[in-house]
C-alpha positions in Angstrom: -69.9 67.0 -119.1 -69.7 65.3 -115.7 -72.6 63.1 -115.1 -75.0 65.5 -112.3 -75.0 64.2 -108.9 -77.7 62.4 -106.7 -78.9 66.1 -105.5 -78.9 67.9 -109.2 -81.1 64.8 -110.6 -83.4 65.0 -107.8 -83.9 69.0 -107.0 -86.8 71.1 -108.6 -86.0 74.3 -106.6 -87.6 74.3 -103.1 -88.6 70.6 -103.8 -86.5 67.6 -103.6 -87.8 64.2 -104.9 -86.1 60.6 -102.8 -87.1 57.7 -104.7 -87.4 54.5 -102.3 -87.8 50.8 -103.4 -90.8 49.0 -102.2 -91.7 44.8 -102.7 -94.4 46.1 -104.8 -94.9 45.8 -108.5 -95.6 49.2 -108.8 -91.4 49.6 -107.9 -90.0 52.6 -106.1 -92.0 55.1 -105.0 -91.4 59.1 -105.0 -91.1 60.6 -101.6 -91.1 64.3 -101.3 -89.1 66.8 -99.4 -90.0 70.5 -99.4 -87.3 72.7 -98.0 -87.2 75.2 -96.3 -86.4 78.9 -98.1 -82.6 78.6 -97.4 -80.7 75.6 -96.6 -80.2 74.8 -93.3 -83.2 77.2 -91.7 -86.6 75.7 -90.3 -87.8 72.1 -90.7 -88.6 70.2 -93.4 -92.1 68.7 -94.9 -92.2 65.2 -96.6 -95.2 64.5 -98.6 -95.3 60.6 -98.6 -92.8 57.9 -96.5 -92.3 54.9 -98.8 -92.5 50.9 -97.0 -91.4 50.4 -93.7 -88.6 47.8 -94.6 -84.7 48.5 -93.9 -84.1 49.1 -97.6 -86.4 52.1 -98.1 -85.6 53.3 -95.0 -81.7 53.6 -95.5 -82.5 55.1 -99.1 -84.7 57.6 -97.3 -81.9 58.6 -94.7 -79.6 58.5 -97.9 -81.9 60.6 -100.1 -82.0 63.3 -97.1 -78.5 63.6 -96.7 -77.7 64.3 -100.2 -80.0 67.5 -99.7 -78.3 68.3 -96.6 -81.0 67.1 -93.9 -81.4 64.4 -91.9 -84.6 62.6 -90.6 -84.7 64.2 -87.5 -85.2 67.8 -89.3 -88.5 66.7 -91.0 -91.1 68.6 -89.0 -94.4 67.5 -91.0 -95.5 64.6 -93.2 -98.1 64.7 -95.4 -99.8 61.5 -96.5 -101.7 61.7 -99.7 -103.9 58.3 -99.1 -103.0 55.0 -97.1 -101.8 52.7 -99.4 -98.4 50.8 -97.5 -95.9 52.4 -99.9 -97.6 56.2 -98.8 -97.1 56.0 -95.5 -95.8 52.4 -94.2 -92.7 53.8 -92.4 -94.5 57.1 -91.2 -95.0 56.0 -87.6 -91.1 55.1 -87.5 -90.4 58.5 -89.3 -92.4 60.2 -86.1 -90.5 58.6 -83.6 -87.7 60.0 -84.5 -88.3 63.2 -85.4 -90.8 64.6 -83.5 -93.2 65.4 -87.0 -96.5 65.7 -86.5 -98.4 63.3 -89.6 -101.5 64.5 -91.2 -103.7 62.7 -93.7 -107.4 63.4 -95.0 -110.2 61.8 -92.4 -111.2 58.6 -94.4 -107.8 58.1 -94.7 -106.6 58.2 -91.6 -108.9 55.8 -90.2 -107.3 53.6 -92.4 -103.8 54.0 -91.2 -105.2 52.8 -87.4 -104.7 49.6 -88.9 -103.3 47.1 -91.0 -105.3 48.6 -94.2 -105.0 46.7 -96.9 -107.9 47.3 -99.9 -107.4 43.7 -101.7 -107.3 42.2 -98.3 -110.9 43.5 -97.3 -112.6 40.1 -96.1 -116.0 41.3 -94.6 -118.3 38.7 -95.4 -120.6 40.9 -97.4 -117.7 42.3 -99.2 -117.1 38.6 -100.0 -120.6 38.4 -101.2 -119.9 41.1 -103.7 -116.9 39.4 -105.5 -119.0 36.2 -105.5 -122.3 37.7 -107.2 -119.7 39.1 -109.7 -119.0 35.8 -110.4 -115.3 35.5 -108.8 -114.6 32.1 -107.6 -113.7 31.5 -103.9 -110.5 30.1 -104.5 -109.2 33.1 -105.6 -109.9 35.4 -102.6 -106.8 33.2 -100.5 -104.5 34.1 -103.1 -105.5 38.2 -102.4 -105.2 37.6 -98.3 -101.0 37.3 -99.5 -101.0 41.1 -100.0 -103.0 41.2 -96.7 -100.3 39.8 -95.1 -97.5 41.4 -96.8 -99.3 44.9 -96.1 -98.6 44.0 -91.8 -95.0 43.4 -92.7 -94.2 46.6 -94.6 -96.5 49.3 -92.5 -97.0 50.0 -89.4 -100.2 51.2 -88.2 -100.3 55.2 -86.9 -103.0 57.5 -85.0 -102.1 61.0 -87.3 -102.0 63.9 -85.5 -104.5 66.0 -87.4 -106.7 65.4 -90.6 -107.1 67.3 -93.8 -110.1 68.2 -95.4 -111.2 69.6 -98.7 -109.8 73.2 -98.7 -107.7 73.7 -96.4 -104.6 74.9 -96.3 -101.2 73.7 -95.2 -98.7 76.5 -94.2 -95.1 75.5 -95.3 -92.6 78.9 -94.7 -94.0 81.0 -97.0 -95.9 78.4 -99.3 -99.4 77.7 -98.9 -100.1 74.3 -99.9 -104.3 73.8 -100.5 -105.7 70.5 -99.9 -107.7 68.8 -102.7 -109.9 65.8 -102.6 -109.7 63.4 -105.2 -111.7 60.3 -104.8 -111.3 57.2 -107.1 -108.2 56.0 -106.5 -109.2 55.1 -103.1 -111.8 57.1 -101.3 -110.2 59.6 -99.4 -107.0 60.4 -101.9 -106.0 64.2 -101.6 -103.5 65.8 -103.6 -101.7 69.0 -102.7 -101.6 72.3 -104.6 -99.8 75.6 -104.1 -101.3 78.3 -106.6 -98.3 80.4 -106.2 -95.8 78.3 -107.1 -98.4 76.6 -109.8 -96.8 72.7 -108.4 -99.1 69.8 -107.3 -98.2 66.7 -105.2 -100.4 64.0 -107.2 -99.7 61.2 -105.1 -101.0 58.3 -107.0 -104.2 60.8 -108.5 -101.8 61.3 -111.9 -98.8 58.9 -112.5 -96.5 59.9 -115.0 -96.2 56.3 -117.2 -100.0 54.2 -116.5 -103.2 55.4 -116.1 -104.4 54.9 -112.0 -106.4 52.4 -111.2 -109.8 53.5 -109.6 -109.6 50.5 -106.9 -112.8 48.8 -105.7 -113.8 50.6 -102.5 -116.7 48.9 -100.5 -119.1 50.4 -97.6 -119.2 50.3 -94.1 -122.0 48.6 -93.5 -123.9 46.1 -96.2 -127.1 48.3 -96.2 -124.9 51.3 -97.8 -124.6 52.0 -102.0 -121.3 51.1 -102.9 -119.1 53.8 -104.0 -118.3 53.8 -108.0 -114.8 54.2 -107.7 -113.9 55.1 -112.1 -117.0 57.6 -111.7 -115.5 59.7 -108.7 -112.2 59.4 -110.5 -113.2 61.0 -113.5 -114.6 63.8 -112.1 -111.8 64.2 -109.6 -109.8 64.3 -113.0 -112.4 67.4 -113.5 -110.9 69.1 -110.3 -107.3 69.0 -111.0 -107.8 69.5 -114.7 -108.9 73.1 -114.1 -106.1 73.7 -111.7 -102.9 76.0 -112.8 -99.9 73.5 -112.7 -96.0 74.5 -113.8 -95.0 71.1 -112.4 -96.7 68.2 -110.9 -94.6 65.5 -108.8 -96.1 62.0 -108.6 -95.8 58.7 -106.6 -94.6 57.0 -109.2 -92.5 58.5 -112.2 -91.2 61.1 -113.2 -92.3 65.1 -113.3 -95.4 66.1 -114.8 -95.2 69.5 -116.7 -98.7 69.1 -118.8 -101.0 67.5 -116.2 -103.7 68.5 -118.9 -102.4 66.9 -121.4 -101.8 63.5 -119.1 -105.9 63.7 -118.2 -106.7 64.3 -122.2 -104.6 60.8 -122.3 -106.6 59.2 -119.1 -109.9 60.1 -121.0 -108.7 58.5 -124.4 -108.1 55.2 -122.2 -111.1 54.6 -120.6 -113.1 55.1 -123.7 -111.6 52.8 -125.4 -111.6 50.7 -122.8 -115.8 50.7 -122.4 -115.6 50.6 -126.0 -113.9 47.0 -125.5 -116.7 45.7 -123.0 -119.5 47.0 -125.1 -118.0 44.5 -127.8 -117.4 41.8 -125.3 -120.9 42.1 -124.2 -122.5 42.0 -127.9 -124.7 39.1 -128.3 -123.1 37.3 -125.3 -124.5 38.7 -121.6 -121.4 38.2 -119.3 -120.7 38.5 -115.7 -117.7 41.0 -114.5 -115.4 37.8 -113.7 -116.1 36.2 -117.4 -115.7 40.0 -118.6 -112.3 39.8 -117.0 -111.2 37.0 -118.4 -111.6 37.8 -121.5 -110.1 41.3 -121.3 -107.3 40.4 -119.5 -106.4 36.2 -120.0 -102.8 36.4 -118.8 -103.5 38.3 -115.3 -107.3 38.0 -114.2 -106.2 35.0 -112.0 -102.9 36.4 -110.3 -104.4 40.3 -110.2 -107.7 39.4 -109.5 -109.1 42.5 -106.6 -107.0 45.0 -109.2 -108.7 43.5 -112.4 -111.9 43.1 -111.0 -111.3 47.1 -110.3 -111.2 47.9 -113.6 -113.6 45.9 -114.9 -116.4 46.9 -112.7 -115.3 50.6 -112.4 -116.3 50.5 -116.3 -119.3 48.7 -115.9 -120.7 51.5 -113.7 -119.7 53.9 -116.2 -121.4 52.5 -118.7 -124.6 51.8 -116.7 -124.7 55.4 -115.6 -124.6 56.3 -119.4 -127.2 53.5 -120.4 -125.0 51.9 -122.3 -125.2 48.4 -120.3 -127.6 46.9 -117.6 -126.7 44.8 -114.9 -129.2 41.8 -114.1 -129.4 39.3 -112.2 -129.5 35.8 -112.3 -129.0 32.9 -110.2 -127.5 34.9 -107.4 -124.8 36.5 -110.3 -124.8 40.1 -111.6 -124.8 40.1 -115.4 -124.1 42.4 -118.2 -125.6 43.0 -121.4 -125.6 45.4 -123.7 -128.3 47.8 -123.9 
């Protein structure tokens, strides 16, 4: 058999998938392009953008034209959450076209600027890495993605904001919106019921488990929000949702998003299970904790290992499994 072309490897029926490379080690990411019921007739939606660097932009333009379209037909994009490889290059996108950009309302806040989460340098936000025991002279090496987050997005106003329920009209598909927290804090994923498809943005990836990434407040005299505890039960959400297909960031397509959450579960059991025995006889702060979980990457991936580590300590707190004291200006564990 002939090996199937760009357009046969990358078409689910109404729904076209355009991988795009980003300077990220997360590699490409999976833009979306719902068409419309016949080729050629009404606009076109694109559920994510990719970087805004020449390369993902020419395999964007690329990726269209294999399904017959061509940027300036894309009428709406719909941004699951504001990390740079979601919507870096929607603001270029609009100029062009014309589309109109929607994202949930915590999320497009974000995009006003040059969000990046790892790069968050409030001085009380610095004050939480340091009573977890992080040492200053790792936050410079963080500011780099900081700075690599204003070369690859441009900031964007979107023209309207999502919220929890409602409902995207695309032809005759009815796409709902569906928050789901943890990830970041105002991640929404799209479902249409008829169809029984999901856009997961980066809420289910195909090959690694999310990470729940550290989200901070607005002001210093506001509870931090446990990012691992809203992810779980944003798992709940989708869980109970009826899914065919689900079509993610990163990977490839999901066809049993139940089966890929029964998978997420078994992972961050065993991984509380592996801080309980870190924590057995030996009281540790989240930075020690993360050194010994992870001795090869706590230095170089420090805001996403402190993610992980933390999101499980308030897990296990919640379930009384581990208090957090402290001493000497530092938040330590112990077992219970």
């Amino acid at each position: 058999m002939p090996p199937r072309s760009y357009a046969e490897r990358h078409r689910f029926g109404r729904v076209a998938r355009i991988p795009t490379p980003t300077p990220l080690g997360v590699g490409d990411i999976n833009s979306y392009l719902i068409l419309p019921p016949r080729d050629g007739e009404g606009g076109v939606t694109l559920v994510d953008t990719g970087v805004k660097t020449p390369e993902s932009f020419e395999a964007l333009r690329s990726g269209l034209k294999e399904h017959g379209v061509a940027i300036e037909d894309i009428e709406r994009i719909l941004v699951t959450h504001a990390h740079m490889d979601h919507f870096g290059q929607a603001k270029r996108i609009r100029d062009l076209s014309g589309a109109r950009v929607y994202a949930s309302a915590r999320e497009a806040e974000l995009m006003r600027t040059h969000f990046s989460p790892s790069g968050d340098r409030r001085a009380f936000v610095m004050r939480y890495f340091e009573r977890w025991g992080v040492p200053r002279e790792h936050f410079a090496r963080e500011s780099q993605m900081a700075e690599l987050a204003r070369r690859i997005q441009d900031p964007i106003d979107v023209d309207g904001t999502l919220d929890d329920g409602d409902e995207v009209i695309v032809h005759e598909l009815r796409l709902r919106v569906v928050a789901t927290p943890g990830h970041c804090d105002g991640h929404i994923v799209f479902h249409e019921p008829a169809m029984r498809l999901m856009f997961s943005g980066d809420h289910l990836l195909t090959d690694i488990s999310p990470v729940p990434l550290l989200v901070f407040p607005k002001r210093e005299d506001e509870p931090r929000p446990k990012s691992l505890v809203r992810f779980m039960a944003s798992l709940a959400r989708v869980e109970a949702l009826d899914c065919g297909a689900v079509f993610p960031a990163h990977g490839d397509i999901i066809r049993d998003h139940r089966e890929l959450i029964a998978g997420y579960r078994l992972h961050h059991e065993k991984r509380k299970l592996q801080i309980l025995r870190r924590l057995e006889g030996q009281p540790a702060s989240a930075w020690e904790l993360a050194a010994r979980l992870f001795p090869k990457v706590y230095e170089s991936q420090m805001y996403l290992v402190m993610s992980e580590v933390v999101g499980h300590l308030d897990v296990l707190v919640d379930e009384g499994a581990v208090v957090v004291e402290e001493r000497d200006g530092l938040e330590v564990a112990r077992a219970a």
